[in-house]
C-alpha positions as CSV (number, residue, x, y, z in Angstrom):
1,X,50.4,-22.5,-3.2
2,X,50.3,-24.3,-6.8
3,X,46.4,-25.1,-7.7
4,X,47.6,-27.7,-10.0
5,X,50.5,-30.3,-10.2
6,X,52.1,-32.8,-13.1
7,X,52.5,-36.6,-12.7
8,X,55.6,-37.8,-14.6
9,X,54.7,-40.6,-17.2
10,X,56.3,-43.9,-18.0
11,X,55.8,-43.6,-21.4
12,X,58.4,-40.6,-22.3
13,X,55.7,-38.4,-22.9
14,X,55.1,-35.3,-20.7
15,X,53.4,-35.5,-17.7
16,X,49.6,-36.1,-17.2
17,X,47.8,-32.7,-15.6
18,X,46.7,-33.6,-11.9
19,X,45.6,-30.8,-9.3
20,X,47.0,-30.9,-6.0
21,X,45.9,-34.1,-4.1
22,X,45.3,-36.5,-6.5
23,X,46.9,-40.1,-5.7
24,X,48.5,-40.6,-8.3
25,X,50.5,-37.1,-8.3
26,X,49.9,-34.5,-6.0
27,X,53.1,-32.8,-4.1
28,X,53.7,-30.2,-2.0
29,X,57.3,-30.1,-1.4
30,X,60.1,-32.6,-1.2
31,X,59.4,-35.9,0.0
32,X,56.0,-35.3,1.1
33,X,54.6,-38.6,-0.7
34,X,55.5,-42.0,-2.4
35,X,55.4,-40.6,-5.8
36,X,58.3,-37.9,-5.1
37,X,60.2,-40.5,-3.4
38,X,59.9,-43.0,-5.9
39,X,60.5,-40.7,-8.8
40,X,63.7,-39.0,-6.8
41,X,64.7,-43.3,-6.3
42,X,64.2,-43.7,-10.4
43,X,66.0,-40.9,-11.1
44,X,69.3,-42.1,-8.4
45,X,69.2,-45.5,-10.5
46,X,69.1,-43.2,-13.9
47,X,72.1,-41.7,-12.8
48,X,74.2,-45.1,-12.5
49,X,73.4,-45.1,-16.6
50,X,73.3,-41.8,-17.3
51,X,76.6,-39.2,-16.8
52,X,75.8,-36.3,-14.4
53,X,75.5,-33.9,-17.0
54,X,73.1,-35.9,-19.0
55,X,71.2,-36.5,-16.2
56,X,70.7,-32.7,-15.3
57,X,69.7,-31.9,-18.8
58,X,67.0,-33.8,-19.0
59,X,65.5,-32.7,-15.9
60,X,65.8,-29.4,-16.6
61,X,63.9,-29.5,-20.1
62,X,60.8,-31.4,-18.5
63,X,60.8,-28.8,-16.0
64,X,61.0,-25.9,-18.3
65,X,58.3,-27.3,-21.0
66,X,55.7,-25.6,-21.8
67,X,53.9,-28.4,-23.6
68,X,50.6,-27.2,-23.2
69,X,48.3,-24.5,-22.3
70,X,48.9,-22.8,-18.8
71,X,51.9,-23.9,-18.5
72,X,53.8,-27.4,-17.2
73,X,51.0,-27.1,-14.3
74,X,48.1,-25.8,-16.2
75,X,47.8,-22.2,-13.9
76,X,50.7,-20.0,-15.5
77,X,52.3,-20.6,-12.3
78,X,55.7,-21.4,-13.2
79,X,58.9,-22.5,-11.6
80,X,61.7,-20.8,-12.6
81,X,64.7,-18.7,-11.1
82,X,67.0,-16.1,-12.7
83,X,64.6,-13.6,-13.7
84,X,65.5,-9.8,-14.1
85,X,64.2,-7.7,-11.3
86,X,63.8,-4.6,-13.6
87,X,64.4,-3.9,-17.6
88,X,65.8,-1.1,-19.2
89,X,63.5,1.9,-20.4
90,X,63.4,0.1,-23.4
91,X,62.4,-2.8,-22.4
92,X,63.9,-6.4,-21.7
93,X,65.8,-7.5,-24.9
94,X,64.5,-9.1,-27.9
95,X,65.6,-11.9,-29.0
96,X,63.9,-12.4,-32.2
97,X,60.8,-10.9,-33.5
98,X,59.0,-12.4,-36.7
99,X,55.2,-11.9,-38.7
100,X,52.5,-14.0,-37.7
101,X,48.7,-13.9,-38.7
102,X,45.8,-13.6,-36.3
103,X,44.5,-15.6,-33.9
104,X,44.3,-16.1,-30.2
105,X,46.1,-19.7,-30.2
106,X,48.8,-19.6,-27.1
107,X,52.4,-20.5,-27.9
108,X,53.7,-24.0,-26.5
109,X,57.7,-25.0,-26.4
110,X,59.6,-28.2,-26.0
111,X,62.6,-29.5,-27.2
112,X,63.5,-26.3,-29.2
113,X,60.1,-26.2,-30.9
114,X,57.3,-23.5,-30.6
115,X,53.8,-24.5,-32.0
116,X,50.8,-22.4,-32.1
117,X,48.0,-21.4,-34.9
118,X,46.9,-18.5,-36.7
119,X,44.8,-17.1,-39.8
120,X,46.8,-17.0,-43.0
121,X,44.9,-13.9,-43.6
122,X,42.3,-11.6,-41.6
123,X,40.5,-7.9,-42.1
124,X,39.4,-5.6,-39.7
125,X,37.1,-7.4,-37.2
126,X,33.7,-7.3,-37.1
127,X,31.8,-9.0,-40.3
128,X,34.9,-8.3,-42.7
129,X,35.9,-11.2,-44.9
130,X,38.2,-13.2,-42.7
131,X,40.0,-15.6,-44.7
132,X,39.4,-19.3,-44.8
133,X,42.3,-20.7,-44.0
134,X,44.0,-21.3,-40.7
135,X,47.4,-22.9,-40.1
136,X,49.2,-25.2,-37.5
137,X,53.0,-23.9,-37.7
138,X,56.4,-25.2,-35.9
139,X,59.0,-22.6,-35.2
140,X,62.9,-22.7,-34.0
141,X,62.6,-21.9,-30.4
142,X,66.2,-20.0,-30.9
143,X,65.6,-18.1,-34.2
144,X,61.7,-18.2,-34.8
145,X,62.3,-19.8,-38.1
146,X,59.8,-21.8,-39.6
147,X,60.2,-25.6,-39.3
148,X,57.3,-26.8,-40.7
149,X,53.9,-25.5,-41.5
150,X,50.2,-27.1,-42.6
151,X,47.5,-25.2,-43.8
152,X,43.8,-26.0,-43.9
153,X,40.9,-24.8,-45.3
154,X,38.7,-23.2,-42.0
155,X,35.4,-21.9,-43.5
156,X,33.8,-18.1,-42.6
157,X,31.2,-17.8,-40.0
158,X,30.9,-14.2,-39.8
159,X,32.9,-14.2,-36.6
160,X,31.9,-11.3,-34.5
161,X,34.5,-11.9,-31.7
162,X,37.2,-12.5,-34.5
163,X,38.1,-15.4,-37.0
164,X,40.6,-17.6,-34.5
165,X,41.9,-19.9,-34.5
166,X,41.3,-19.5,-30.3
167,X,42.3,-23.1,-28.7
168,X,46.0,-24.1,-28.0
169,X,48.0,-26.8,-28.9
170,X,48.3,-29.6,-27.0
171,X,51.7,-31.5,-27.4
172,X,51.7,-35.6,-26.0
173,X,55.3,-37.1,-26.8
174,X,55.7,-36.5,-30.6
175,X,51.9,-35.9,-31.3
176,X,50.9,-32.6,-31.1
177,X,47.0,-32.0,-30.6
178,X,45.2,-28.9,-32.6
179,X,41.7,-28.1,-32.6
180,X,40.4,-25.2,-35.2
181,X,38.3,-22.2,-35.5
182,X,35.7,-24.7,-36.6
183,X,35.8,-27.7,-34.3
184,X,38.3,-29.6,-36.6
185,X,40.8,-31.6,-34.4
186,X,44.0,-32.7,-36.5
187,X,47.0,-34.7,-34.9
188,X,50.3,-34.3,-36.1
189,X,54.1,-35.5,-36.3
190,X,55.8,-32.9,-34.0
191,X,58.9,-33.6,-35.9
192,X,57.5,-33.7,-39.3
193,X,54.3,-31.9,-39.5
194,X,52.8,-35.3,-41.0
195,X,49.2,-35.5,-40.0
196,X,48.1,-38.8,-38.0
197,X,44.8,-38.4,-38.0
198,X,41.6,-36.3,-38.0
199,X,38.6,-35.7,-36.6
200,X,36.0,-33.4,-37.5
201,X,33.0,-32.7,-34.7
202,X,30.4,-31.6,-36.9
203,X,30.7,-33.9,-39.8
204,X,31.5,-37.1,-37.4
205,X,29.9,-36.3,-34.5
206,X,27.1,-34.0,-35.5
207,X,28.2,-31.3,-32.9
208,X,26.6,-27.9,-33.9
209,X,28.6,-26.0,-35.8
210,X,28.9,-22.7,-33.9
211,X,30.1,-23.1,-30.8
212,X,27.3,-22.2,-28.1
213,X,24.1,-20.1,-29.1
214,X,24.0,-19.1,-32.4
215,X,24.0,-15.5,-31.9
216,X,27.6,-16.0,-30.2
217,X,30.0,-16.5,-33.3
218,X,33.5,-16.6,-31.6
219,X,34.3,-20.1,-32.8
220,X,36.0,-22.8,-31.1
221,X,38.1,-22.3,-28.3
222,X,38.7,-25.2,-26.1
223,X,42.3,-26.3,-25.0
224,X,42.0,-29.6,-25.0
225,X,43.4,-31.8,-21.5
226,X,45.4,-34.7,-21.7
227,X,43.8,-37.5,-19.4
228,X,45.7,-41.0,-19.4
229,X,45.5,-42.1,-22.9
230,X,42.6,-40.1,-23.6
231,X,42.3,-35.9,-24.5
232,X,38.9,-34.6,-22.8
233,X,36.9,-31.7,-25.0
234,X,34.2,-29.6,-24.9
235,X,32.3,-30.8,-27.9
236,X,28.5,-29.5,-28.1
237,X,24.8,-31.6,-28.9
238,X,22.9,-34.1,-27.4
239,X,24.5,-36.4,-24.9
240,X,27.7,-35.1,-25.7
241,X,28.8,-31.8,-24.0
242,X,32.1,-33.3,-23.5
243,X,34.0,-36.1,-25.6
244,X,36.8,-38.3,-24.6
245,X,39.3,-39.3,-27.4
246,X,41.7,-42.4,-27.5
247,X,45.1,-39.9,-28.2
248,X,46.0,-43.0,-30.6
249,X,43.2,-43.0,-33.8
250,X,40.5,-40.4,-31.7
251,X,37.8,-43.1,-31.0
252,X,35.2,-42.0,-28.6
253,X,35.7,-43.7,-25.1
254,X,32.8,-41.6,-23.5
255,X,30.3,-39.0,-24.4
256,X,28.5,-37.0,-22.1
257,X,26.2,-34.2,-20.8
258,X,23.3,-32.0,-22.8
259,X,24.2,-28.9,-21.3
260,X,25.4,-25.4,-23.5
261,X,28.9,-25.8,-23.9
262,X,31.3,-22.8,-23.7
263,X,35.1,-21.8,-24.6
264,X,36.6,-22.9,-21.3
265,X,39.4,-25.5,-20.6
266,X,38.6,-28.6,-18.8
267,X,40.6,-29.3,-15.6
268,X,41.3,-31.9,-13.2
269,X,41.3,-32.3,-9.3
270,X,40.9,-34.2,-6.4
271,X,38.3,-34.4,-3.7
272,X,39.1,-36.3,-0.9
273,X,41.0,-39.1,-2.8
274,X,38.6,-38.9,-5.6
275,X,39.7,-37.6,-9.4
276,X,37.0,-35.0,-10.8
277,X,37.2,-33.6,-14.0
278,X,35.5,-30.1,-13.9
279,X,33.9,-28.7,-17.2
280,X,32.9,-24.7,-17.2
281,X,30.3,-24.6,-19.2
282,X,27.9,-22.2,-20.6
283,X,25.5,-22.2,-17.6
284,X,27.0,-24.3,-15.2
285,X,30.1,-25.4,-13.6
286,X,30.0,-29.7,-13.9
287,X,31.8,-32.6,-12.3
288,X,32.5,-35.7,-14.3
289,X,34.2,-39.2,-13.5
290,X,37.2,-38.5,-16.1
291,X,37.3,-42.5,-17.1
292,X,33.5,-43.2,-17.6
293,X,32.1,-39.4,-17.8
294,X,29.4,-40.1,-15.4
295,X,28.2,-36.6,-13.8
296,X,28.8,-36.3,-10.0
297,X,27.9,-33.0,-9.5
298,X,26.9,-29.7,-11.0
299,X,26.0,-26.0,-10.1
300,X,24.9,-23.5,-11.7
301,X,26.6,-20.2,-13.2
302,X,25.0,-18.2,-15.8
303,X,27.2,-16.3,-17.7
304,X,24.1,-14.6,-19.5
305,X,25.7,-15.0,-23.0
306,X,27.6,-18.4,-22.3
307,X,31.2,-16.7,-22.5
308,X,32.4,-18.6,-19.8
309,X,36.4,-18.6,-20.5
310,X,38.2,-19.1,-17.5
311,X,39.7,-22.7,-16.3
312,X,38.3,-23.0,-12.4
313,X,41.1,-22.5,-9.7
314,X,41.3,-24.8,-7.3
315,X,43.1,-25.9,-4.2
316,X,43.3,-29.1,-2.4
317,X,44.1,-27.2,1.0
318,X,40.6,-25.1,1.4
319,X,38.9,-27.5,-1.1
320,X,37.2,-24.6,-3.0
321,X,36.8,-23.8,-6.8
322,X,37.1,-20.1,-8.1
323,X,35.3,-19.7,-11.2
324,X,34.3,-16.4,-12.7
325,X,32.8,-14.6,-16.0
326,X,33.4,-11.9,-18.0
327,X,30.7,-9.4,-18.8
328,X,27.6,-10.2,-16.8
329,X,28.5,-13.3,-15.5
330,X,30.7,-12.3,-12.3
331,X,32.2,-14.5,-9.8
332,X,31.7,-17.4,-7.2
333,X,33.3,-19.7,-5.3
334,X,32.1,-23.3,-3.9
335,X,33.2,-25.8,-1.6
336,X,33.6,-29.4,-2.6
337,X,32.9,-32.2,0.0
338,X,32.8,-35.8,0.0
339,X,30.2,-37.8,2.1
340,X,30.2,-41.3,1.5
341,X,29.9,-41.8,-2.2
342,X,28.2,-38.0,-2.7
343,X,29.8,-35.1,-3.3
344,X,28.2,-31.7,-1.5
345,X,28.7,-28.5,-2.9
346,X,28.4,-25.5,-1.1
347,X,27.9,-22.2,-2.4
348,X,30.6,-19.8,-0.4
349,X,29.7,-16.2,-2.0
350,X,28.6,-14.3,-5.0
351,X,29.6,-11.1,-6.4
352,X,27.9,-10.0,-9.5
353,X,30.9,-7.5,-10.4
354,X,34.0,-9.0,-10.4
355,X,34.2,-9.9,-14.0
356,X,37.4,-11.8,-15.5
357,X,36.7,-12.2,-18.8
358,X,38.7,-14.0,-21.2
359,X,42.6,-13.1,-19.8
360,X,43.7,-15.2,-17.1
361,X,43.8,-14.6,-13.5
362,X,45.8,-17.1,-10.7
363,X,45.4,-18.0,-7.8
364,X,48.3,-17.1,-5.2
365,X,47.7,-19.1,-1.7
366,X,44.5,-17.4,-0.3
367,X,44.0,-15.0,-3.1
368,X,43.0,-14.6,-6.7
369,X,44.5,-11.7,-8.9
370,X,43.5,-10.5,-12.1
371,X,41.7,-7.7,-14.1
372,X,38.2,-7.3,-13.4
373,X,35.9,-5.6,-16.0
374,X,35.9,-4.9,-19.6
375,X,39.0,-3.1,-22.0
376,X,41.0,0.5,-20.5
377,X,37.7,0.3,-17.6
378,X,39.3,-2.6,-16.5
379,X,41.0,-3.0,-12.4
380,X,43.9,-5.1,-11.2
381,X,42.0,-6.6,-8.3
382,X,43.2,-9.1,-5.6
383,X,40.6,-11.0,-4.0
384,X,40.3,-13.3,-0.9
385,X,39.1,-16.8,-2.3
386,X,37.4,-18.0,1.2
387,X,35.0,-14.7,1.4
388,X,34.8,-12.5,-1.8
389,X,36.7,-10.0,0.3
390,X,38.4,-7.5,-2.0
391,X,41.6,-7.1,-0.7
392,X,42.6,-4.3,-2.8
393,X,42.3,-2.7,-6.0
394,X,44.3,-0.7,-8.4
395,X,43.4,1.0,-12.1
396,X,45.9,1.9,-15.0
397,X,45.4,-1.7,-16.6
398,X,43.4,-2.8,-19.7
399,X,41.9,-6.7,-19.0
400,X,45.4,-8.7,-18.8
401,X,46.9,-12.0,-18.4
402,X,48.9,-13.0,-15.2
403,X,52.0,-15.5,-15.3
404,X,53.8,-16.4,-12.1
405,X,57.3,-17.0,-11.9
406,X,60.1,-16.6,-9.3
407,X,58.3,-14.8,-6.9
408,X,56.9,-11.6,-9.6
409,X,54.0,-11.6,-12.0
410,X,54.2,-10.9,-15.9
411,X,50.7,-8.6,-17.3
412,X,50.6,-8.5,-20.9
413,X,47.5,-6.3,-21.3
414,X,45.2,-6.5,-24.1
415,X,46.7,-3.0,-25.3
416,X,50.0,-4.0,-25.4
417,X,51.7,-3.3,-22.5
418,X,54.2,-5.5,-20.3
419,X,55.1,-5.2,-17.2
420,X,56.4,-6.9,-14.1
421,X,55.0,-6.6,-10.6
422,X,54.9,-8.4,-6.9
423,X,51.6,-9.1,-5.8
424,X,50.9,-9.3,-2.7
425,X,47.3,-9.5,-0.3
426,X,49.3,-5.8,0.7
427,X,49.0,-4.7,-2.8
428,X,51.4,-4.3,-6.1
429,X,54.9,-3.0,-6.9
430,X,55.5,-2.6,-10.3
431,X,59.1,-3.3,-11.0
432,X,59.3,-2.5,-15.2
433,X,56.9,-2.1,-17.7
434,X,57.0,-0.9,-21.5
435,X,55.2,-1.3,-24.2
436,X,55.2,-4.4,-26.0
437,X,52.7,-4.5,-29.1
438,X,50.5,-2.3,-31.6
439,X,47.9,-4.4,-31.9
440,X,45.3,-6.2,-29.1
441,X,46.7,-9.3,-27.6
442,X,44.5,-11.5,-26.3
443,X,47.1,-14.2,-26.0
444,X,48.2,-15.8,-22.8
445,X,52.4,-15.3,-22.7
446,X,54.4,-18.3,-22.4
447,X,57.6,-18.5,-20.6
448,X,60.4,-21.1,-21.1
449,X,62.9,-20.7,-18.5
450,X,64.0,-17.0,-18.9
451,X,62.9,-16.5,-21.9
452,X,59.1,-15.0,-22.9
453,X,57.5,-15.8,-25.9
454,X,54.2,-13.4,-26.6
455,X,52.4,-12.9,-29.8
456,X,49.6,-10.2,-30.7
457,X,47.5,-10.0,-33.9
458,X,50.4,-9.4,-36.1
459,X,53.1,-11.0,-35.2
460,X,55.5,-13.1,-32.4
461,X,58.3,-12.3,-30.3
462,X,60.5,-13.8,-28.0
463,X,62.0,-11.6,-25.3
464,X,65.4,-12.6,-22.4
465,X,64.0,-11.5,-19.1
466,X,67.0,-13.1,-17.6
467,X,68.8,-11.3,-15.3
C-alpha cells in the first residue's frame, strides 16, 4: 500500500503530490481509473513521435525523480528494482564522496542535478557562533561536482537544536523552491542558479521570526508542497498559519489559521472525493480546502513543546491519519468521514509512548515502522495503524529514517549507521549494515534508482546499492 500518489502535469513540470483517492490522480494498479488509462493512451500517441528508445527514457527519469522531499510520492516509498540483497563488509560501493557544511536540508535529484542547503560554516552545537550564512548549492548527480552555488546572508538566533538550514528543496520544472533557516524563501533558475524572486516572511508578511515559541530556537523547517500553481507553507502570526504562494512572482492567494505553527510538511489527501490539505501543527492536526484555505476540520495533538515533525500518514483504504511526536508528544490515529458537507473525525487510539521524533517512519499496508524514543534509547517498532497494537519491537537502533524500495527498507541512523532490512508485521531481517558517517545525520536519504545519496554534518556521499 502507497499512502500517497503523483498526478502527471501538462505543463512539463513534475507531477503534482496527491494521496491515494483523489480525482484527479489516485491509482492503485494498472488500469484501475481514467487517469492511468488516459495517460498509458497519451503516451501510445507519444510513441508514433517519439522513437522507442526515446520514449523509454523519459519515462524512466520521471519515475526515478526525486524532485522533492519524501520522494516522487511524498512517503520515501519508492519504486525501484535492482537493488543488492546484501553488501560487502565494507559496505556497498561509493561512488563519490565530497565536503559539505551543516544542515539538515534533504538531497533532491533530477535530470543529473542534486540540490540541497547547508551552513557555509558551523561550531559545536549548542549556543556556539554558528555562522551567518547559508547556501543553496547544485551538484553533478555523476561526480558531486559543483554546478552552481548562491550564498546568503542567514542571521544567528542562538539556535539550540542547531543552525540549519532544516527545510528541503522543492524543484517545479526549472524553478527550484528553497526556504532558509530564517523563513527566507528564494526561487531559482535550476539551470543557472539565477534567482527569480524572493520572499521574506518576516519582513513582508510580519511572521514571527522564530519559528514556534520563542523558547524553541530550531529555525525554520518546513518542506514546502506544490499544489496546482500554488506552494502551500507553514508561515506563523495572525490569520496566517499557513500561506499559499502563486509559484510564478509568490503573491499570496490565501492566508489562513492563528494556530502555533510547527516544523512539519504539509500533505494532501482525499476524503471521499474531497481534496484536504492536512497541516501538523504545533498543537493540532488541521484540515484546510487547499484552493480557498477555509478550515474543515481540526483536532487536537499537543506535542508539549510544539516539535511536531512528522508529515501524517494516510491511506485512502482505512481512511485513517497516523500522526505522532517526538518527546512527550506520542502518537494517535483518527478516522476521517464525510457526512454531507461535514467532515467527522474520530479519535481511534492514543499511546503516550510511542514517540517518532524528527526521522521518518512509513507506513507499509496496515502497519507503521519506525524508531520510537529518543537517541541510542531508541526501538525499531512496528505498529498496527487500526488499533495501536504493537506488533513487535526490536533495540540496537539510534532514532532513524526509513526508505522503502523494492520490497527492503534503508535505516540511516542518527549515529551513522546503514543498513538494509525486510520488515514485516512478523518482524525484521537485517540483510547488511555498516557504518556510514562520523558525525549525526539527521538527514532523510534519497534514492535515485540504485543509487543513494545521504549526507551528515560534514559532508555528502553517494553510494551504488545496485545489485
Amino acid at each position: 500500500m502507497r499512502c500517497f500518489t503523483i498526478r502527471n502535469r501538462e505543463d512539463g513540470k513534475p507531477p503534482a503530490v496527491l494521496w491515494h483517492g483523489s480525482q484527479q490522480g489516485a491509482q492503485s494498479g494498472p488500469l484501475r481509473n481514467r487517469e492511468t488509462r488516459m495517460r498509458l493512451l497519451t503516451a501510445f500517441v507519444a510513441s508514433l513521435l517519439l522513437s522507442p528508445a526515446a520514449l523509454v527514457a523519459q519515462e524512466v527519469d520521471a519515475a526515478r525523480d526525486w524532485w522533492q522531499w519524501g520522494g516522487p510520492s511524498r512517503d520515501f516509498l519508492y519504486d525501484v528494482e535492482g537493488l543488492a540483497e546484501t553488501w560487502p563488509a565494507e559496505g556497498p560501493p561509493v561512488i563519490w564522496s565530497r565536503s559539505l557544511g551543516a544542515g539538515h536540508s534533504a538531497i533532491i535529484a533530477a535530470a543529473g542535478r542534486l540540490y540541497t542547503m547547508y551552513r557555509v560554516a558551523y561550531g559545536e552545537g549548542g549556543s556556539s557562533p554558528w555562522a551567518g550564512e547559508e547556501a543553496v548549492i547544485a551538484l553533478d548527480a555523476a561526480t558531486g561536482e559543483t554546478l552552481w552555488e548562491h550564498a546568503y546572508p542567514s542571521v544567528v538566533q542562538d539556535f539550540d537544536q542547531g543552525a540549519g538550514p532544516h527545510a528541503t528543496p522543492l524543484l517545479l520544472g526549472d524553478r527550484l523552491f528553497t526556504i532558509g533557516t530564517n523563513k527566507e524563501l528564494h526561487v531559482f533558475d535550476a539551470a543557472t542558479g539565477e534567482v527569480a524572486w524572493s520572499r521574506d516572511f518576516v519582513t513582508d508578511f510580519g511572521a514571527p521570526p522564530l519559528l514556534i515559541r520563542s523558547m524553541i530556537k530550531s529555525g525554520y523547517g518546513v518542506s514546502p508542497l506544490p499544489y496546482k500553481d500554488t506552494i502551500i507553507v507553514q508561515v506563523g502570526g495572525p490569520g496566517q498559519a499557513v500561506m499559499a504562494l502563486r509559484q510564478d512572482d509568490g503573491s499570496v492567494v490565501w492566508r489562513s489559521g492563528s494556530f502555533l505553527v510547527s516544523e512539519a510538511p504539509p500533505g494532501l489527501i482525499d476524503v471521499d472525493g474531497e481534496r484536504h490539505l492536512v497541516v501538523f501543527a504545533g498543537q493540532v492536526v488541521v484540515g484546510l480546502d487547499p484552493d480557498t484555505g477555509e478550515i474543515l476540520w481540526a483536532h487536537p495533538h499537543d506535542a508539549g513543546n510544539d516539535f511536531n515533525f512528522q508529515i501524517p500518514l494516510w491511506s485512502d483504504e482505512d481512511h485513517i491519519l497516523f500522526l505522532s511526536s517526538g518527546y512527550i508528544g506520542g502518537s494517535r490515529a483518527i478516522q476521517l468521514t464525510k457526512d454531507g458537507d461535514v467532515t467527522r473525525v474520530e479519535e481511534l487510539w492514543y499511546d503516550p509512548q510511542l514517540r517518532f521524533t524528527f526521522l521518518n517512519p512509513i507506513r507499509l499496508g496496515d502497519f507503521v515502522y519506525g524508531t520510537s524514543g529518543q537517541g541510542a534509547t531508541a526501538v525499531m517498532t512496528a505498529t498496527r495503524v487500526a488499533t495501536g497494537e504493537t506488533a513487535w519491537r526490536e533495540r540496537g537502533f539510534s532514532r532513524a529514517s526509513l526508505l522503502h524500495a523494492d520490497g527492503k527498507t534503508l535505516i540511516l541512523e542518527e549515529d551513522g549507521d546503514l543498513s538494509l532490512v525486510v520488515l514485516t508485521p512478523g518482524g525484521m531481517t537485517r540483510l547488511a549494515s555498516t557504518p556510514l558517517f562520523d558525525t549525526r545525520s539527521w538527514t532523510a536519504p534519497t534514492l535515485v534508482g540504485t543509487t543513494l545519496y545521504a549526507r551528515d554534518r560534514e559532508k555528502i556521499v553517494a553510494l551504488d546499492l545496485s545489485e
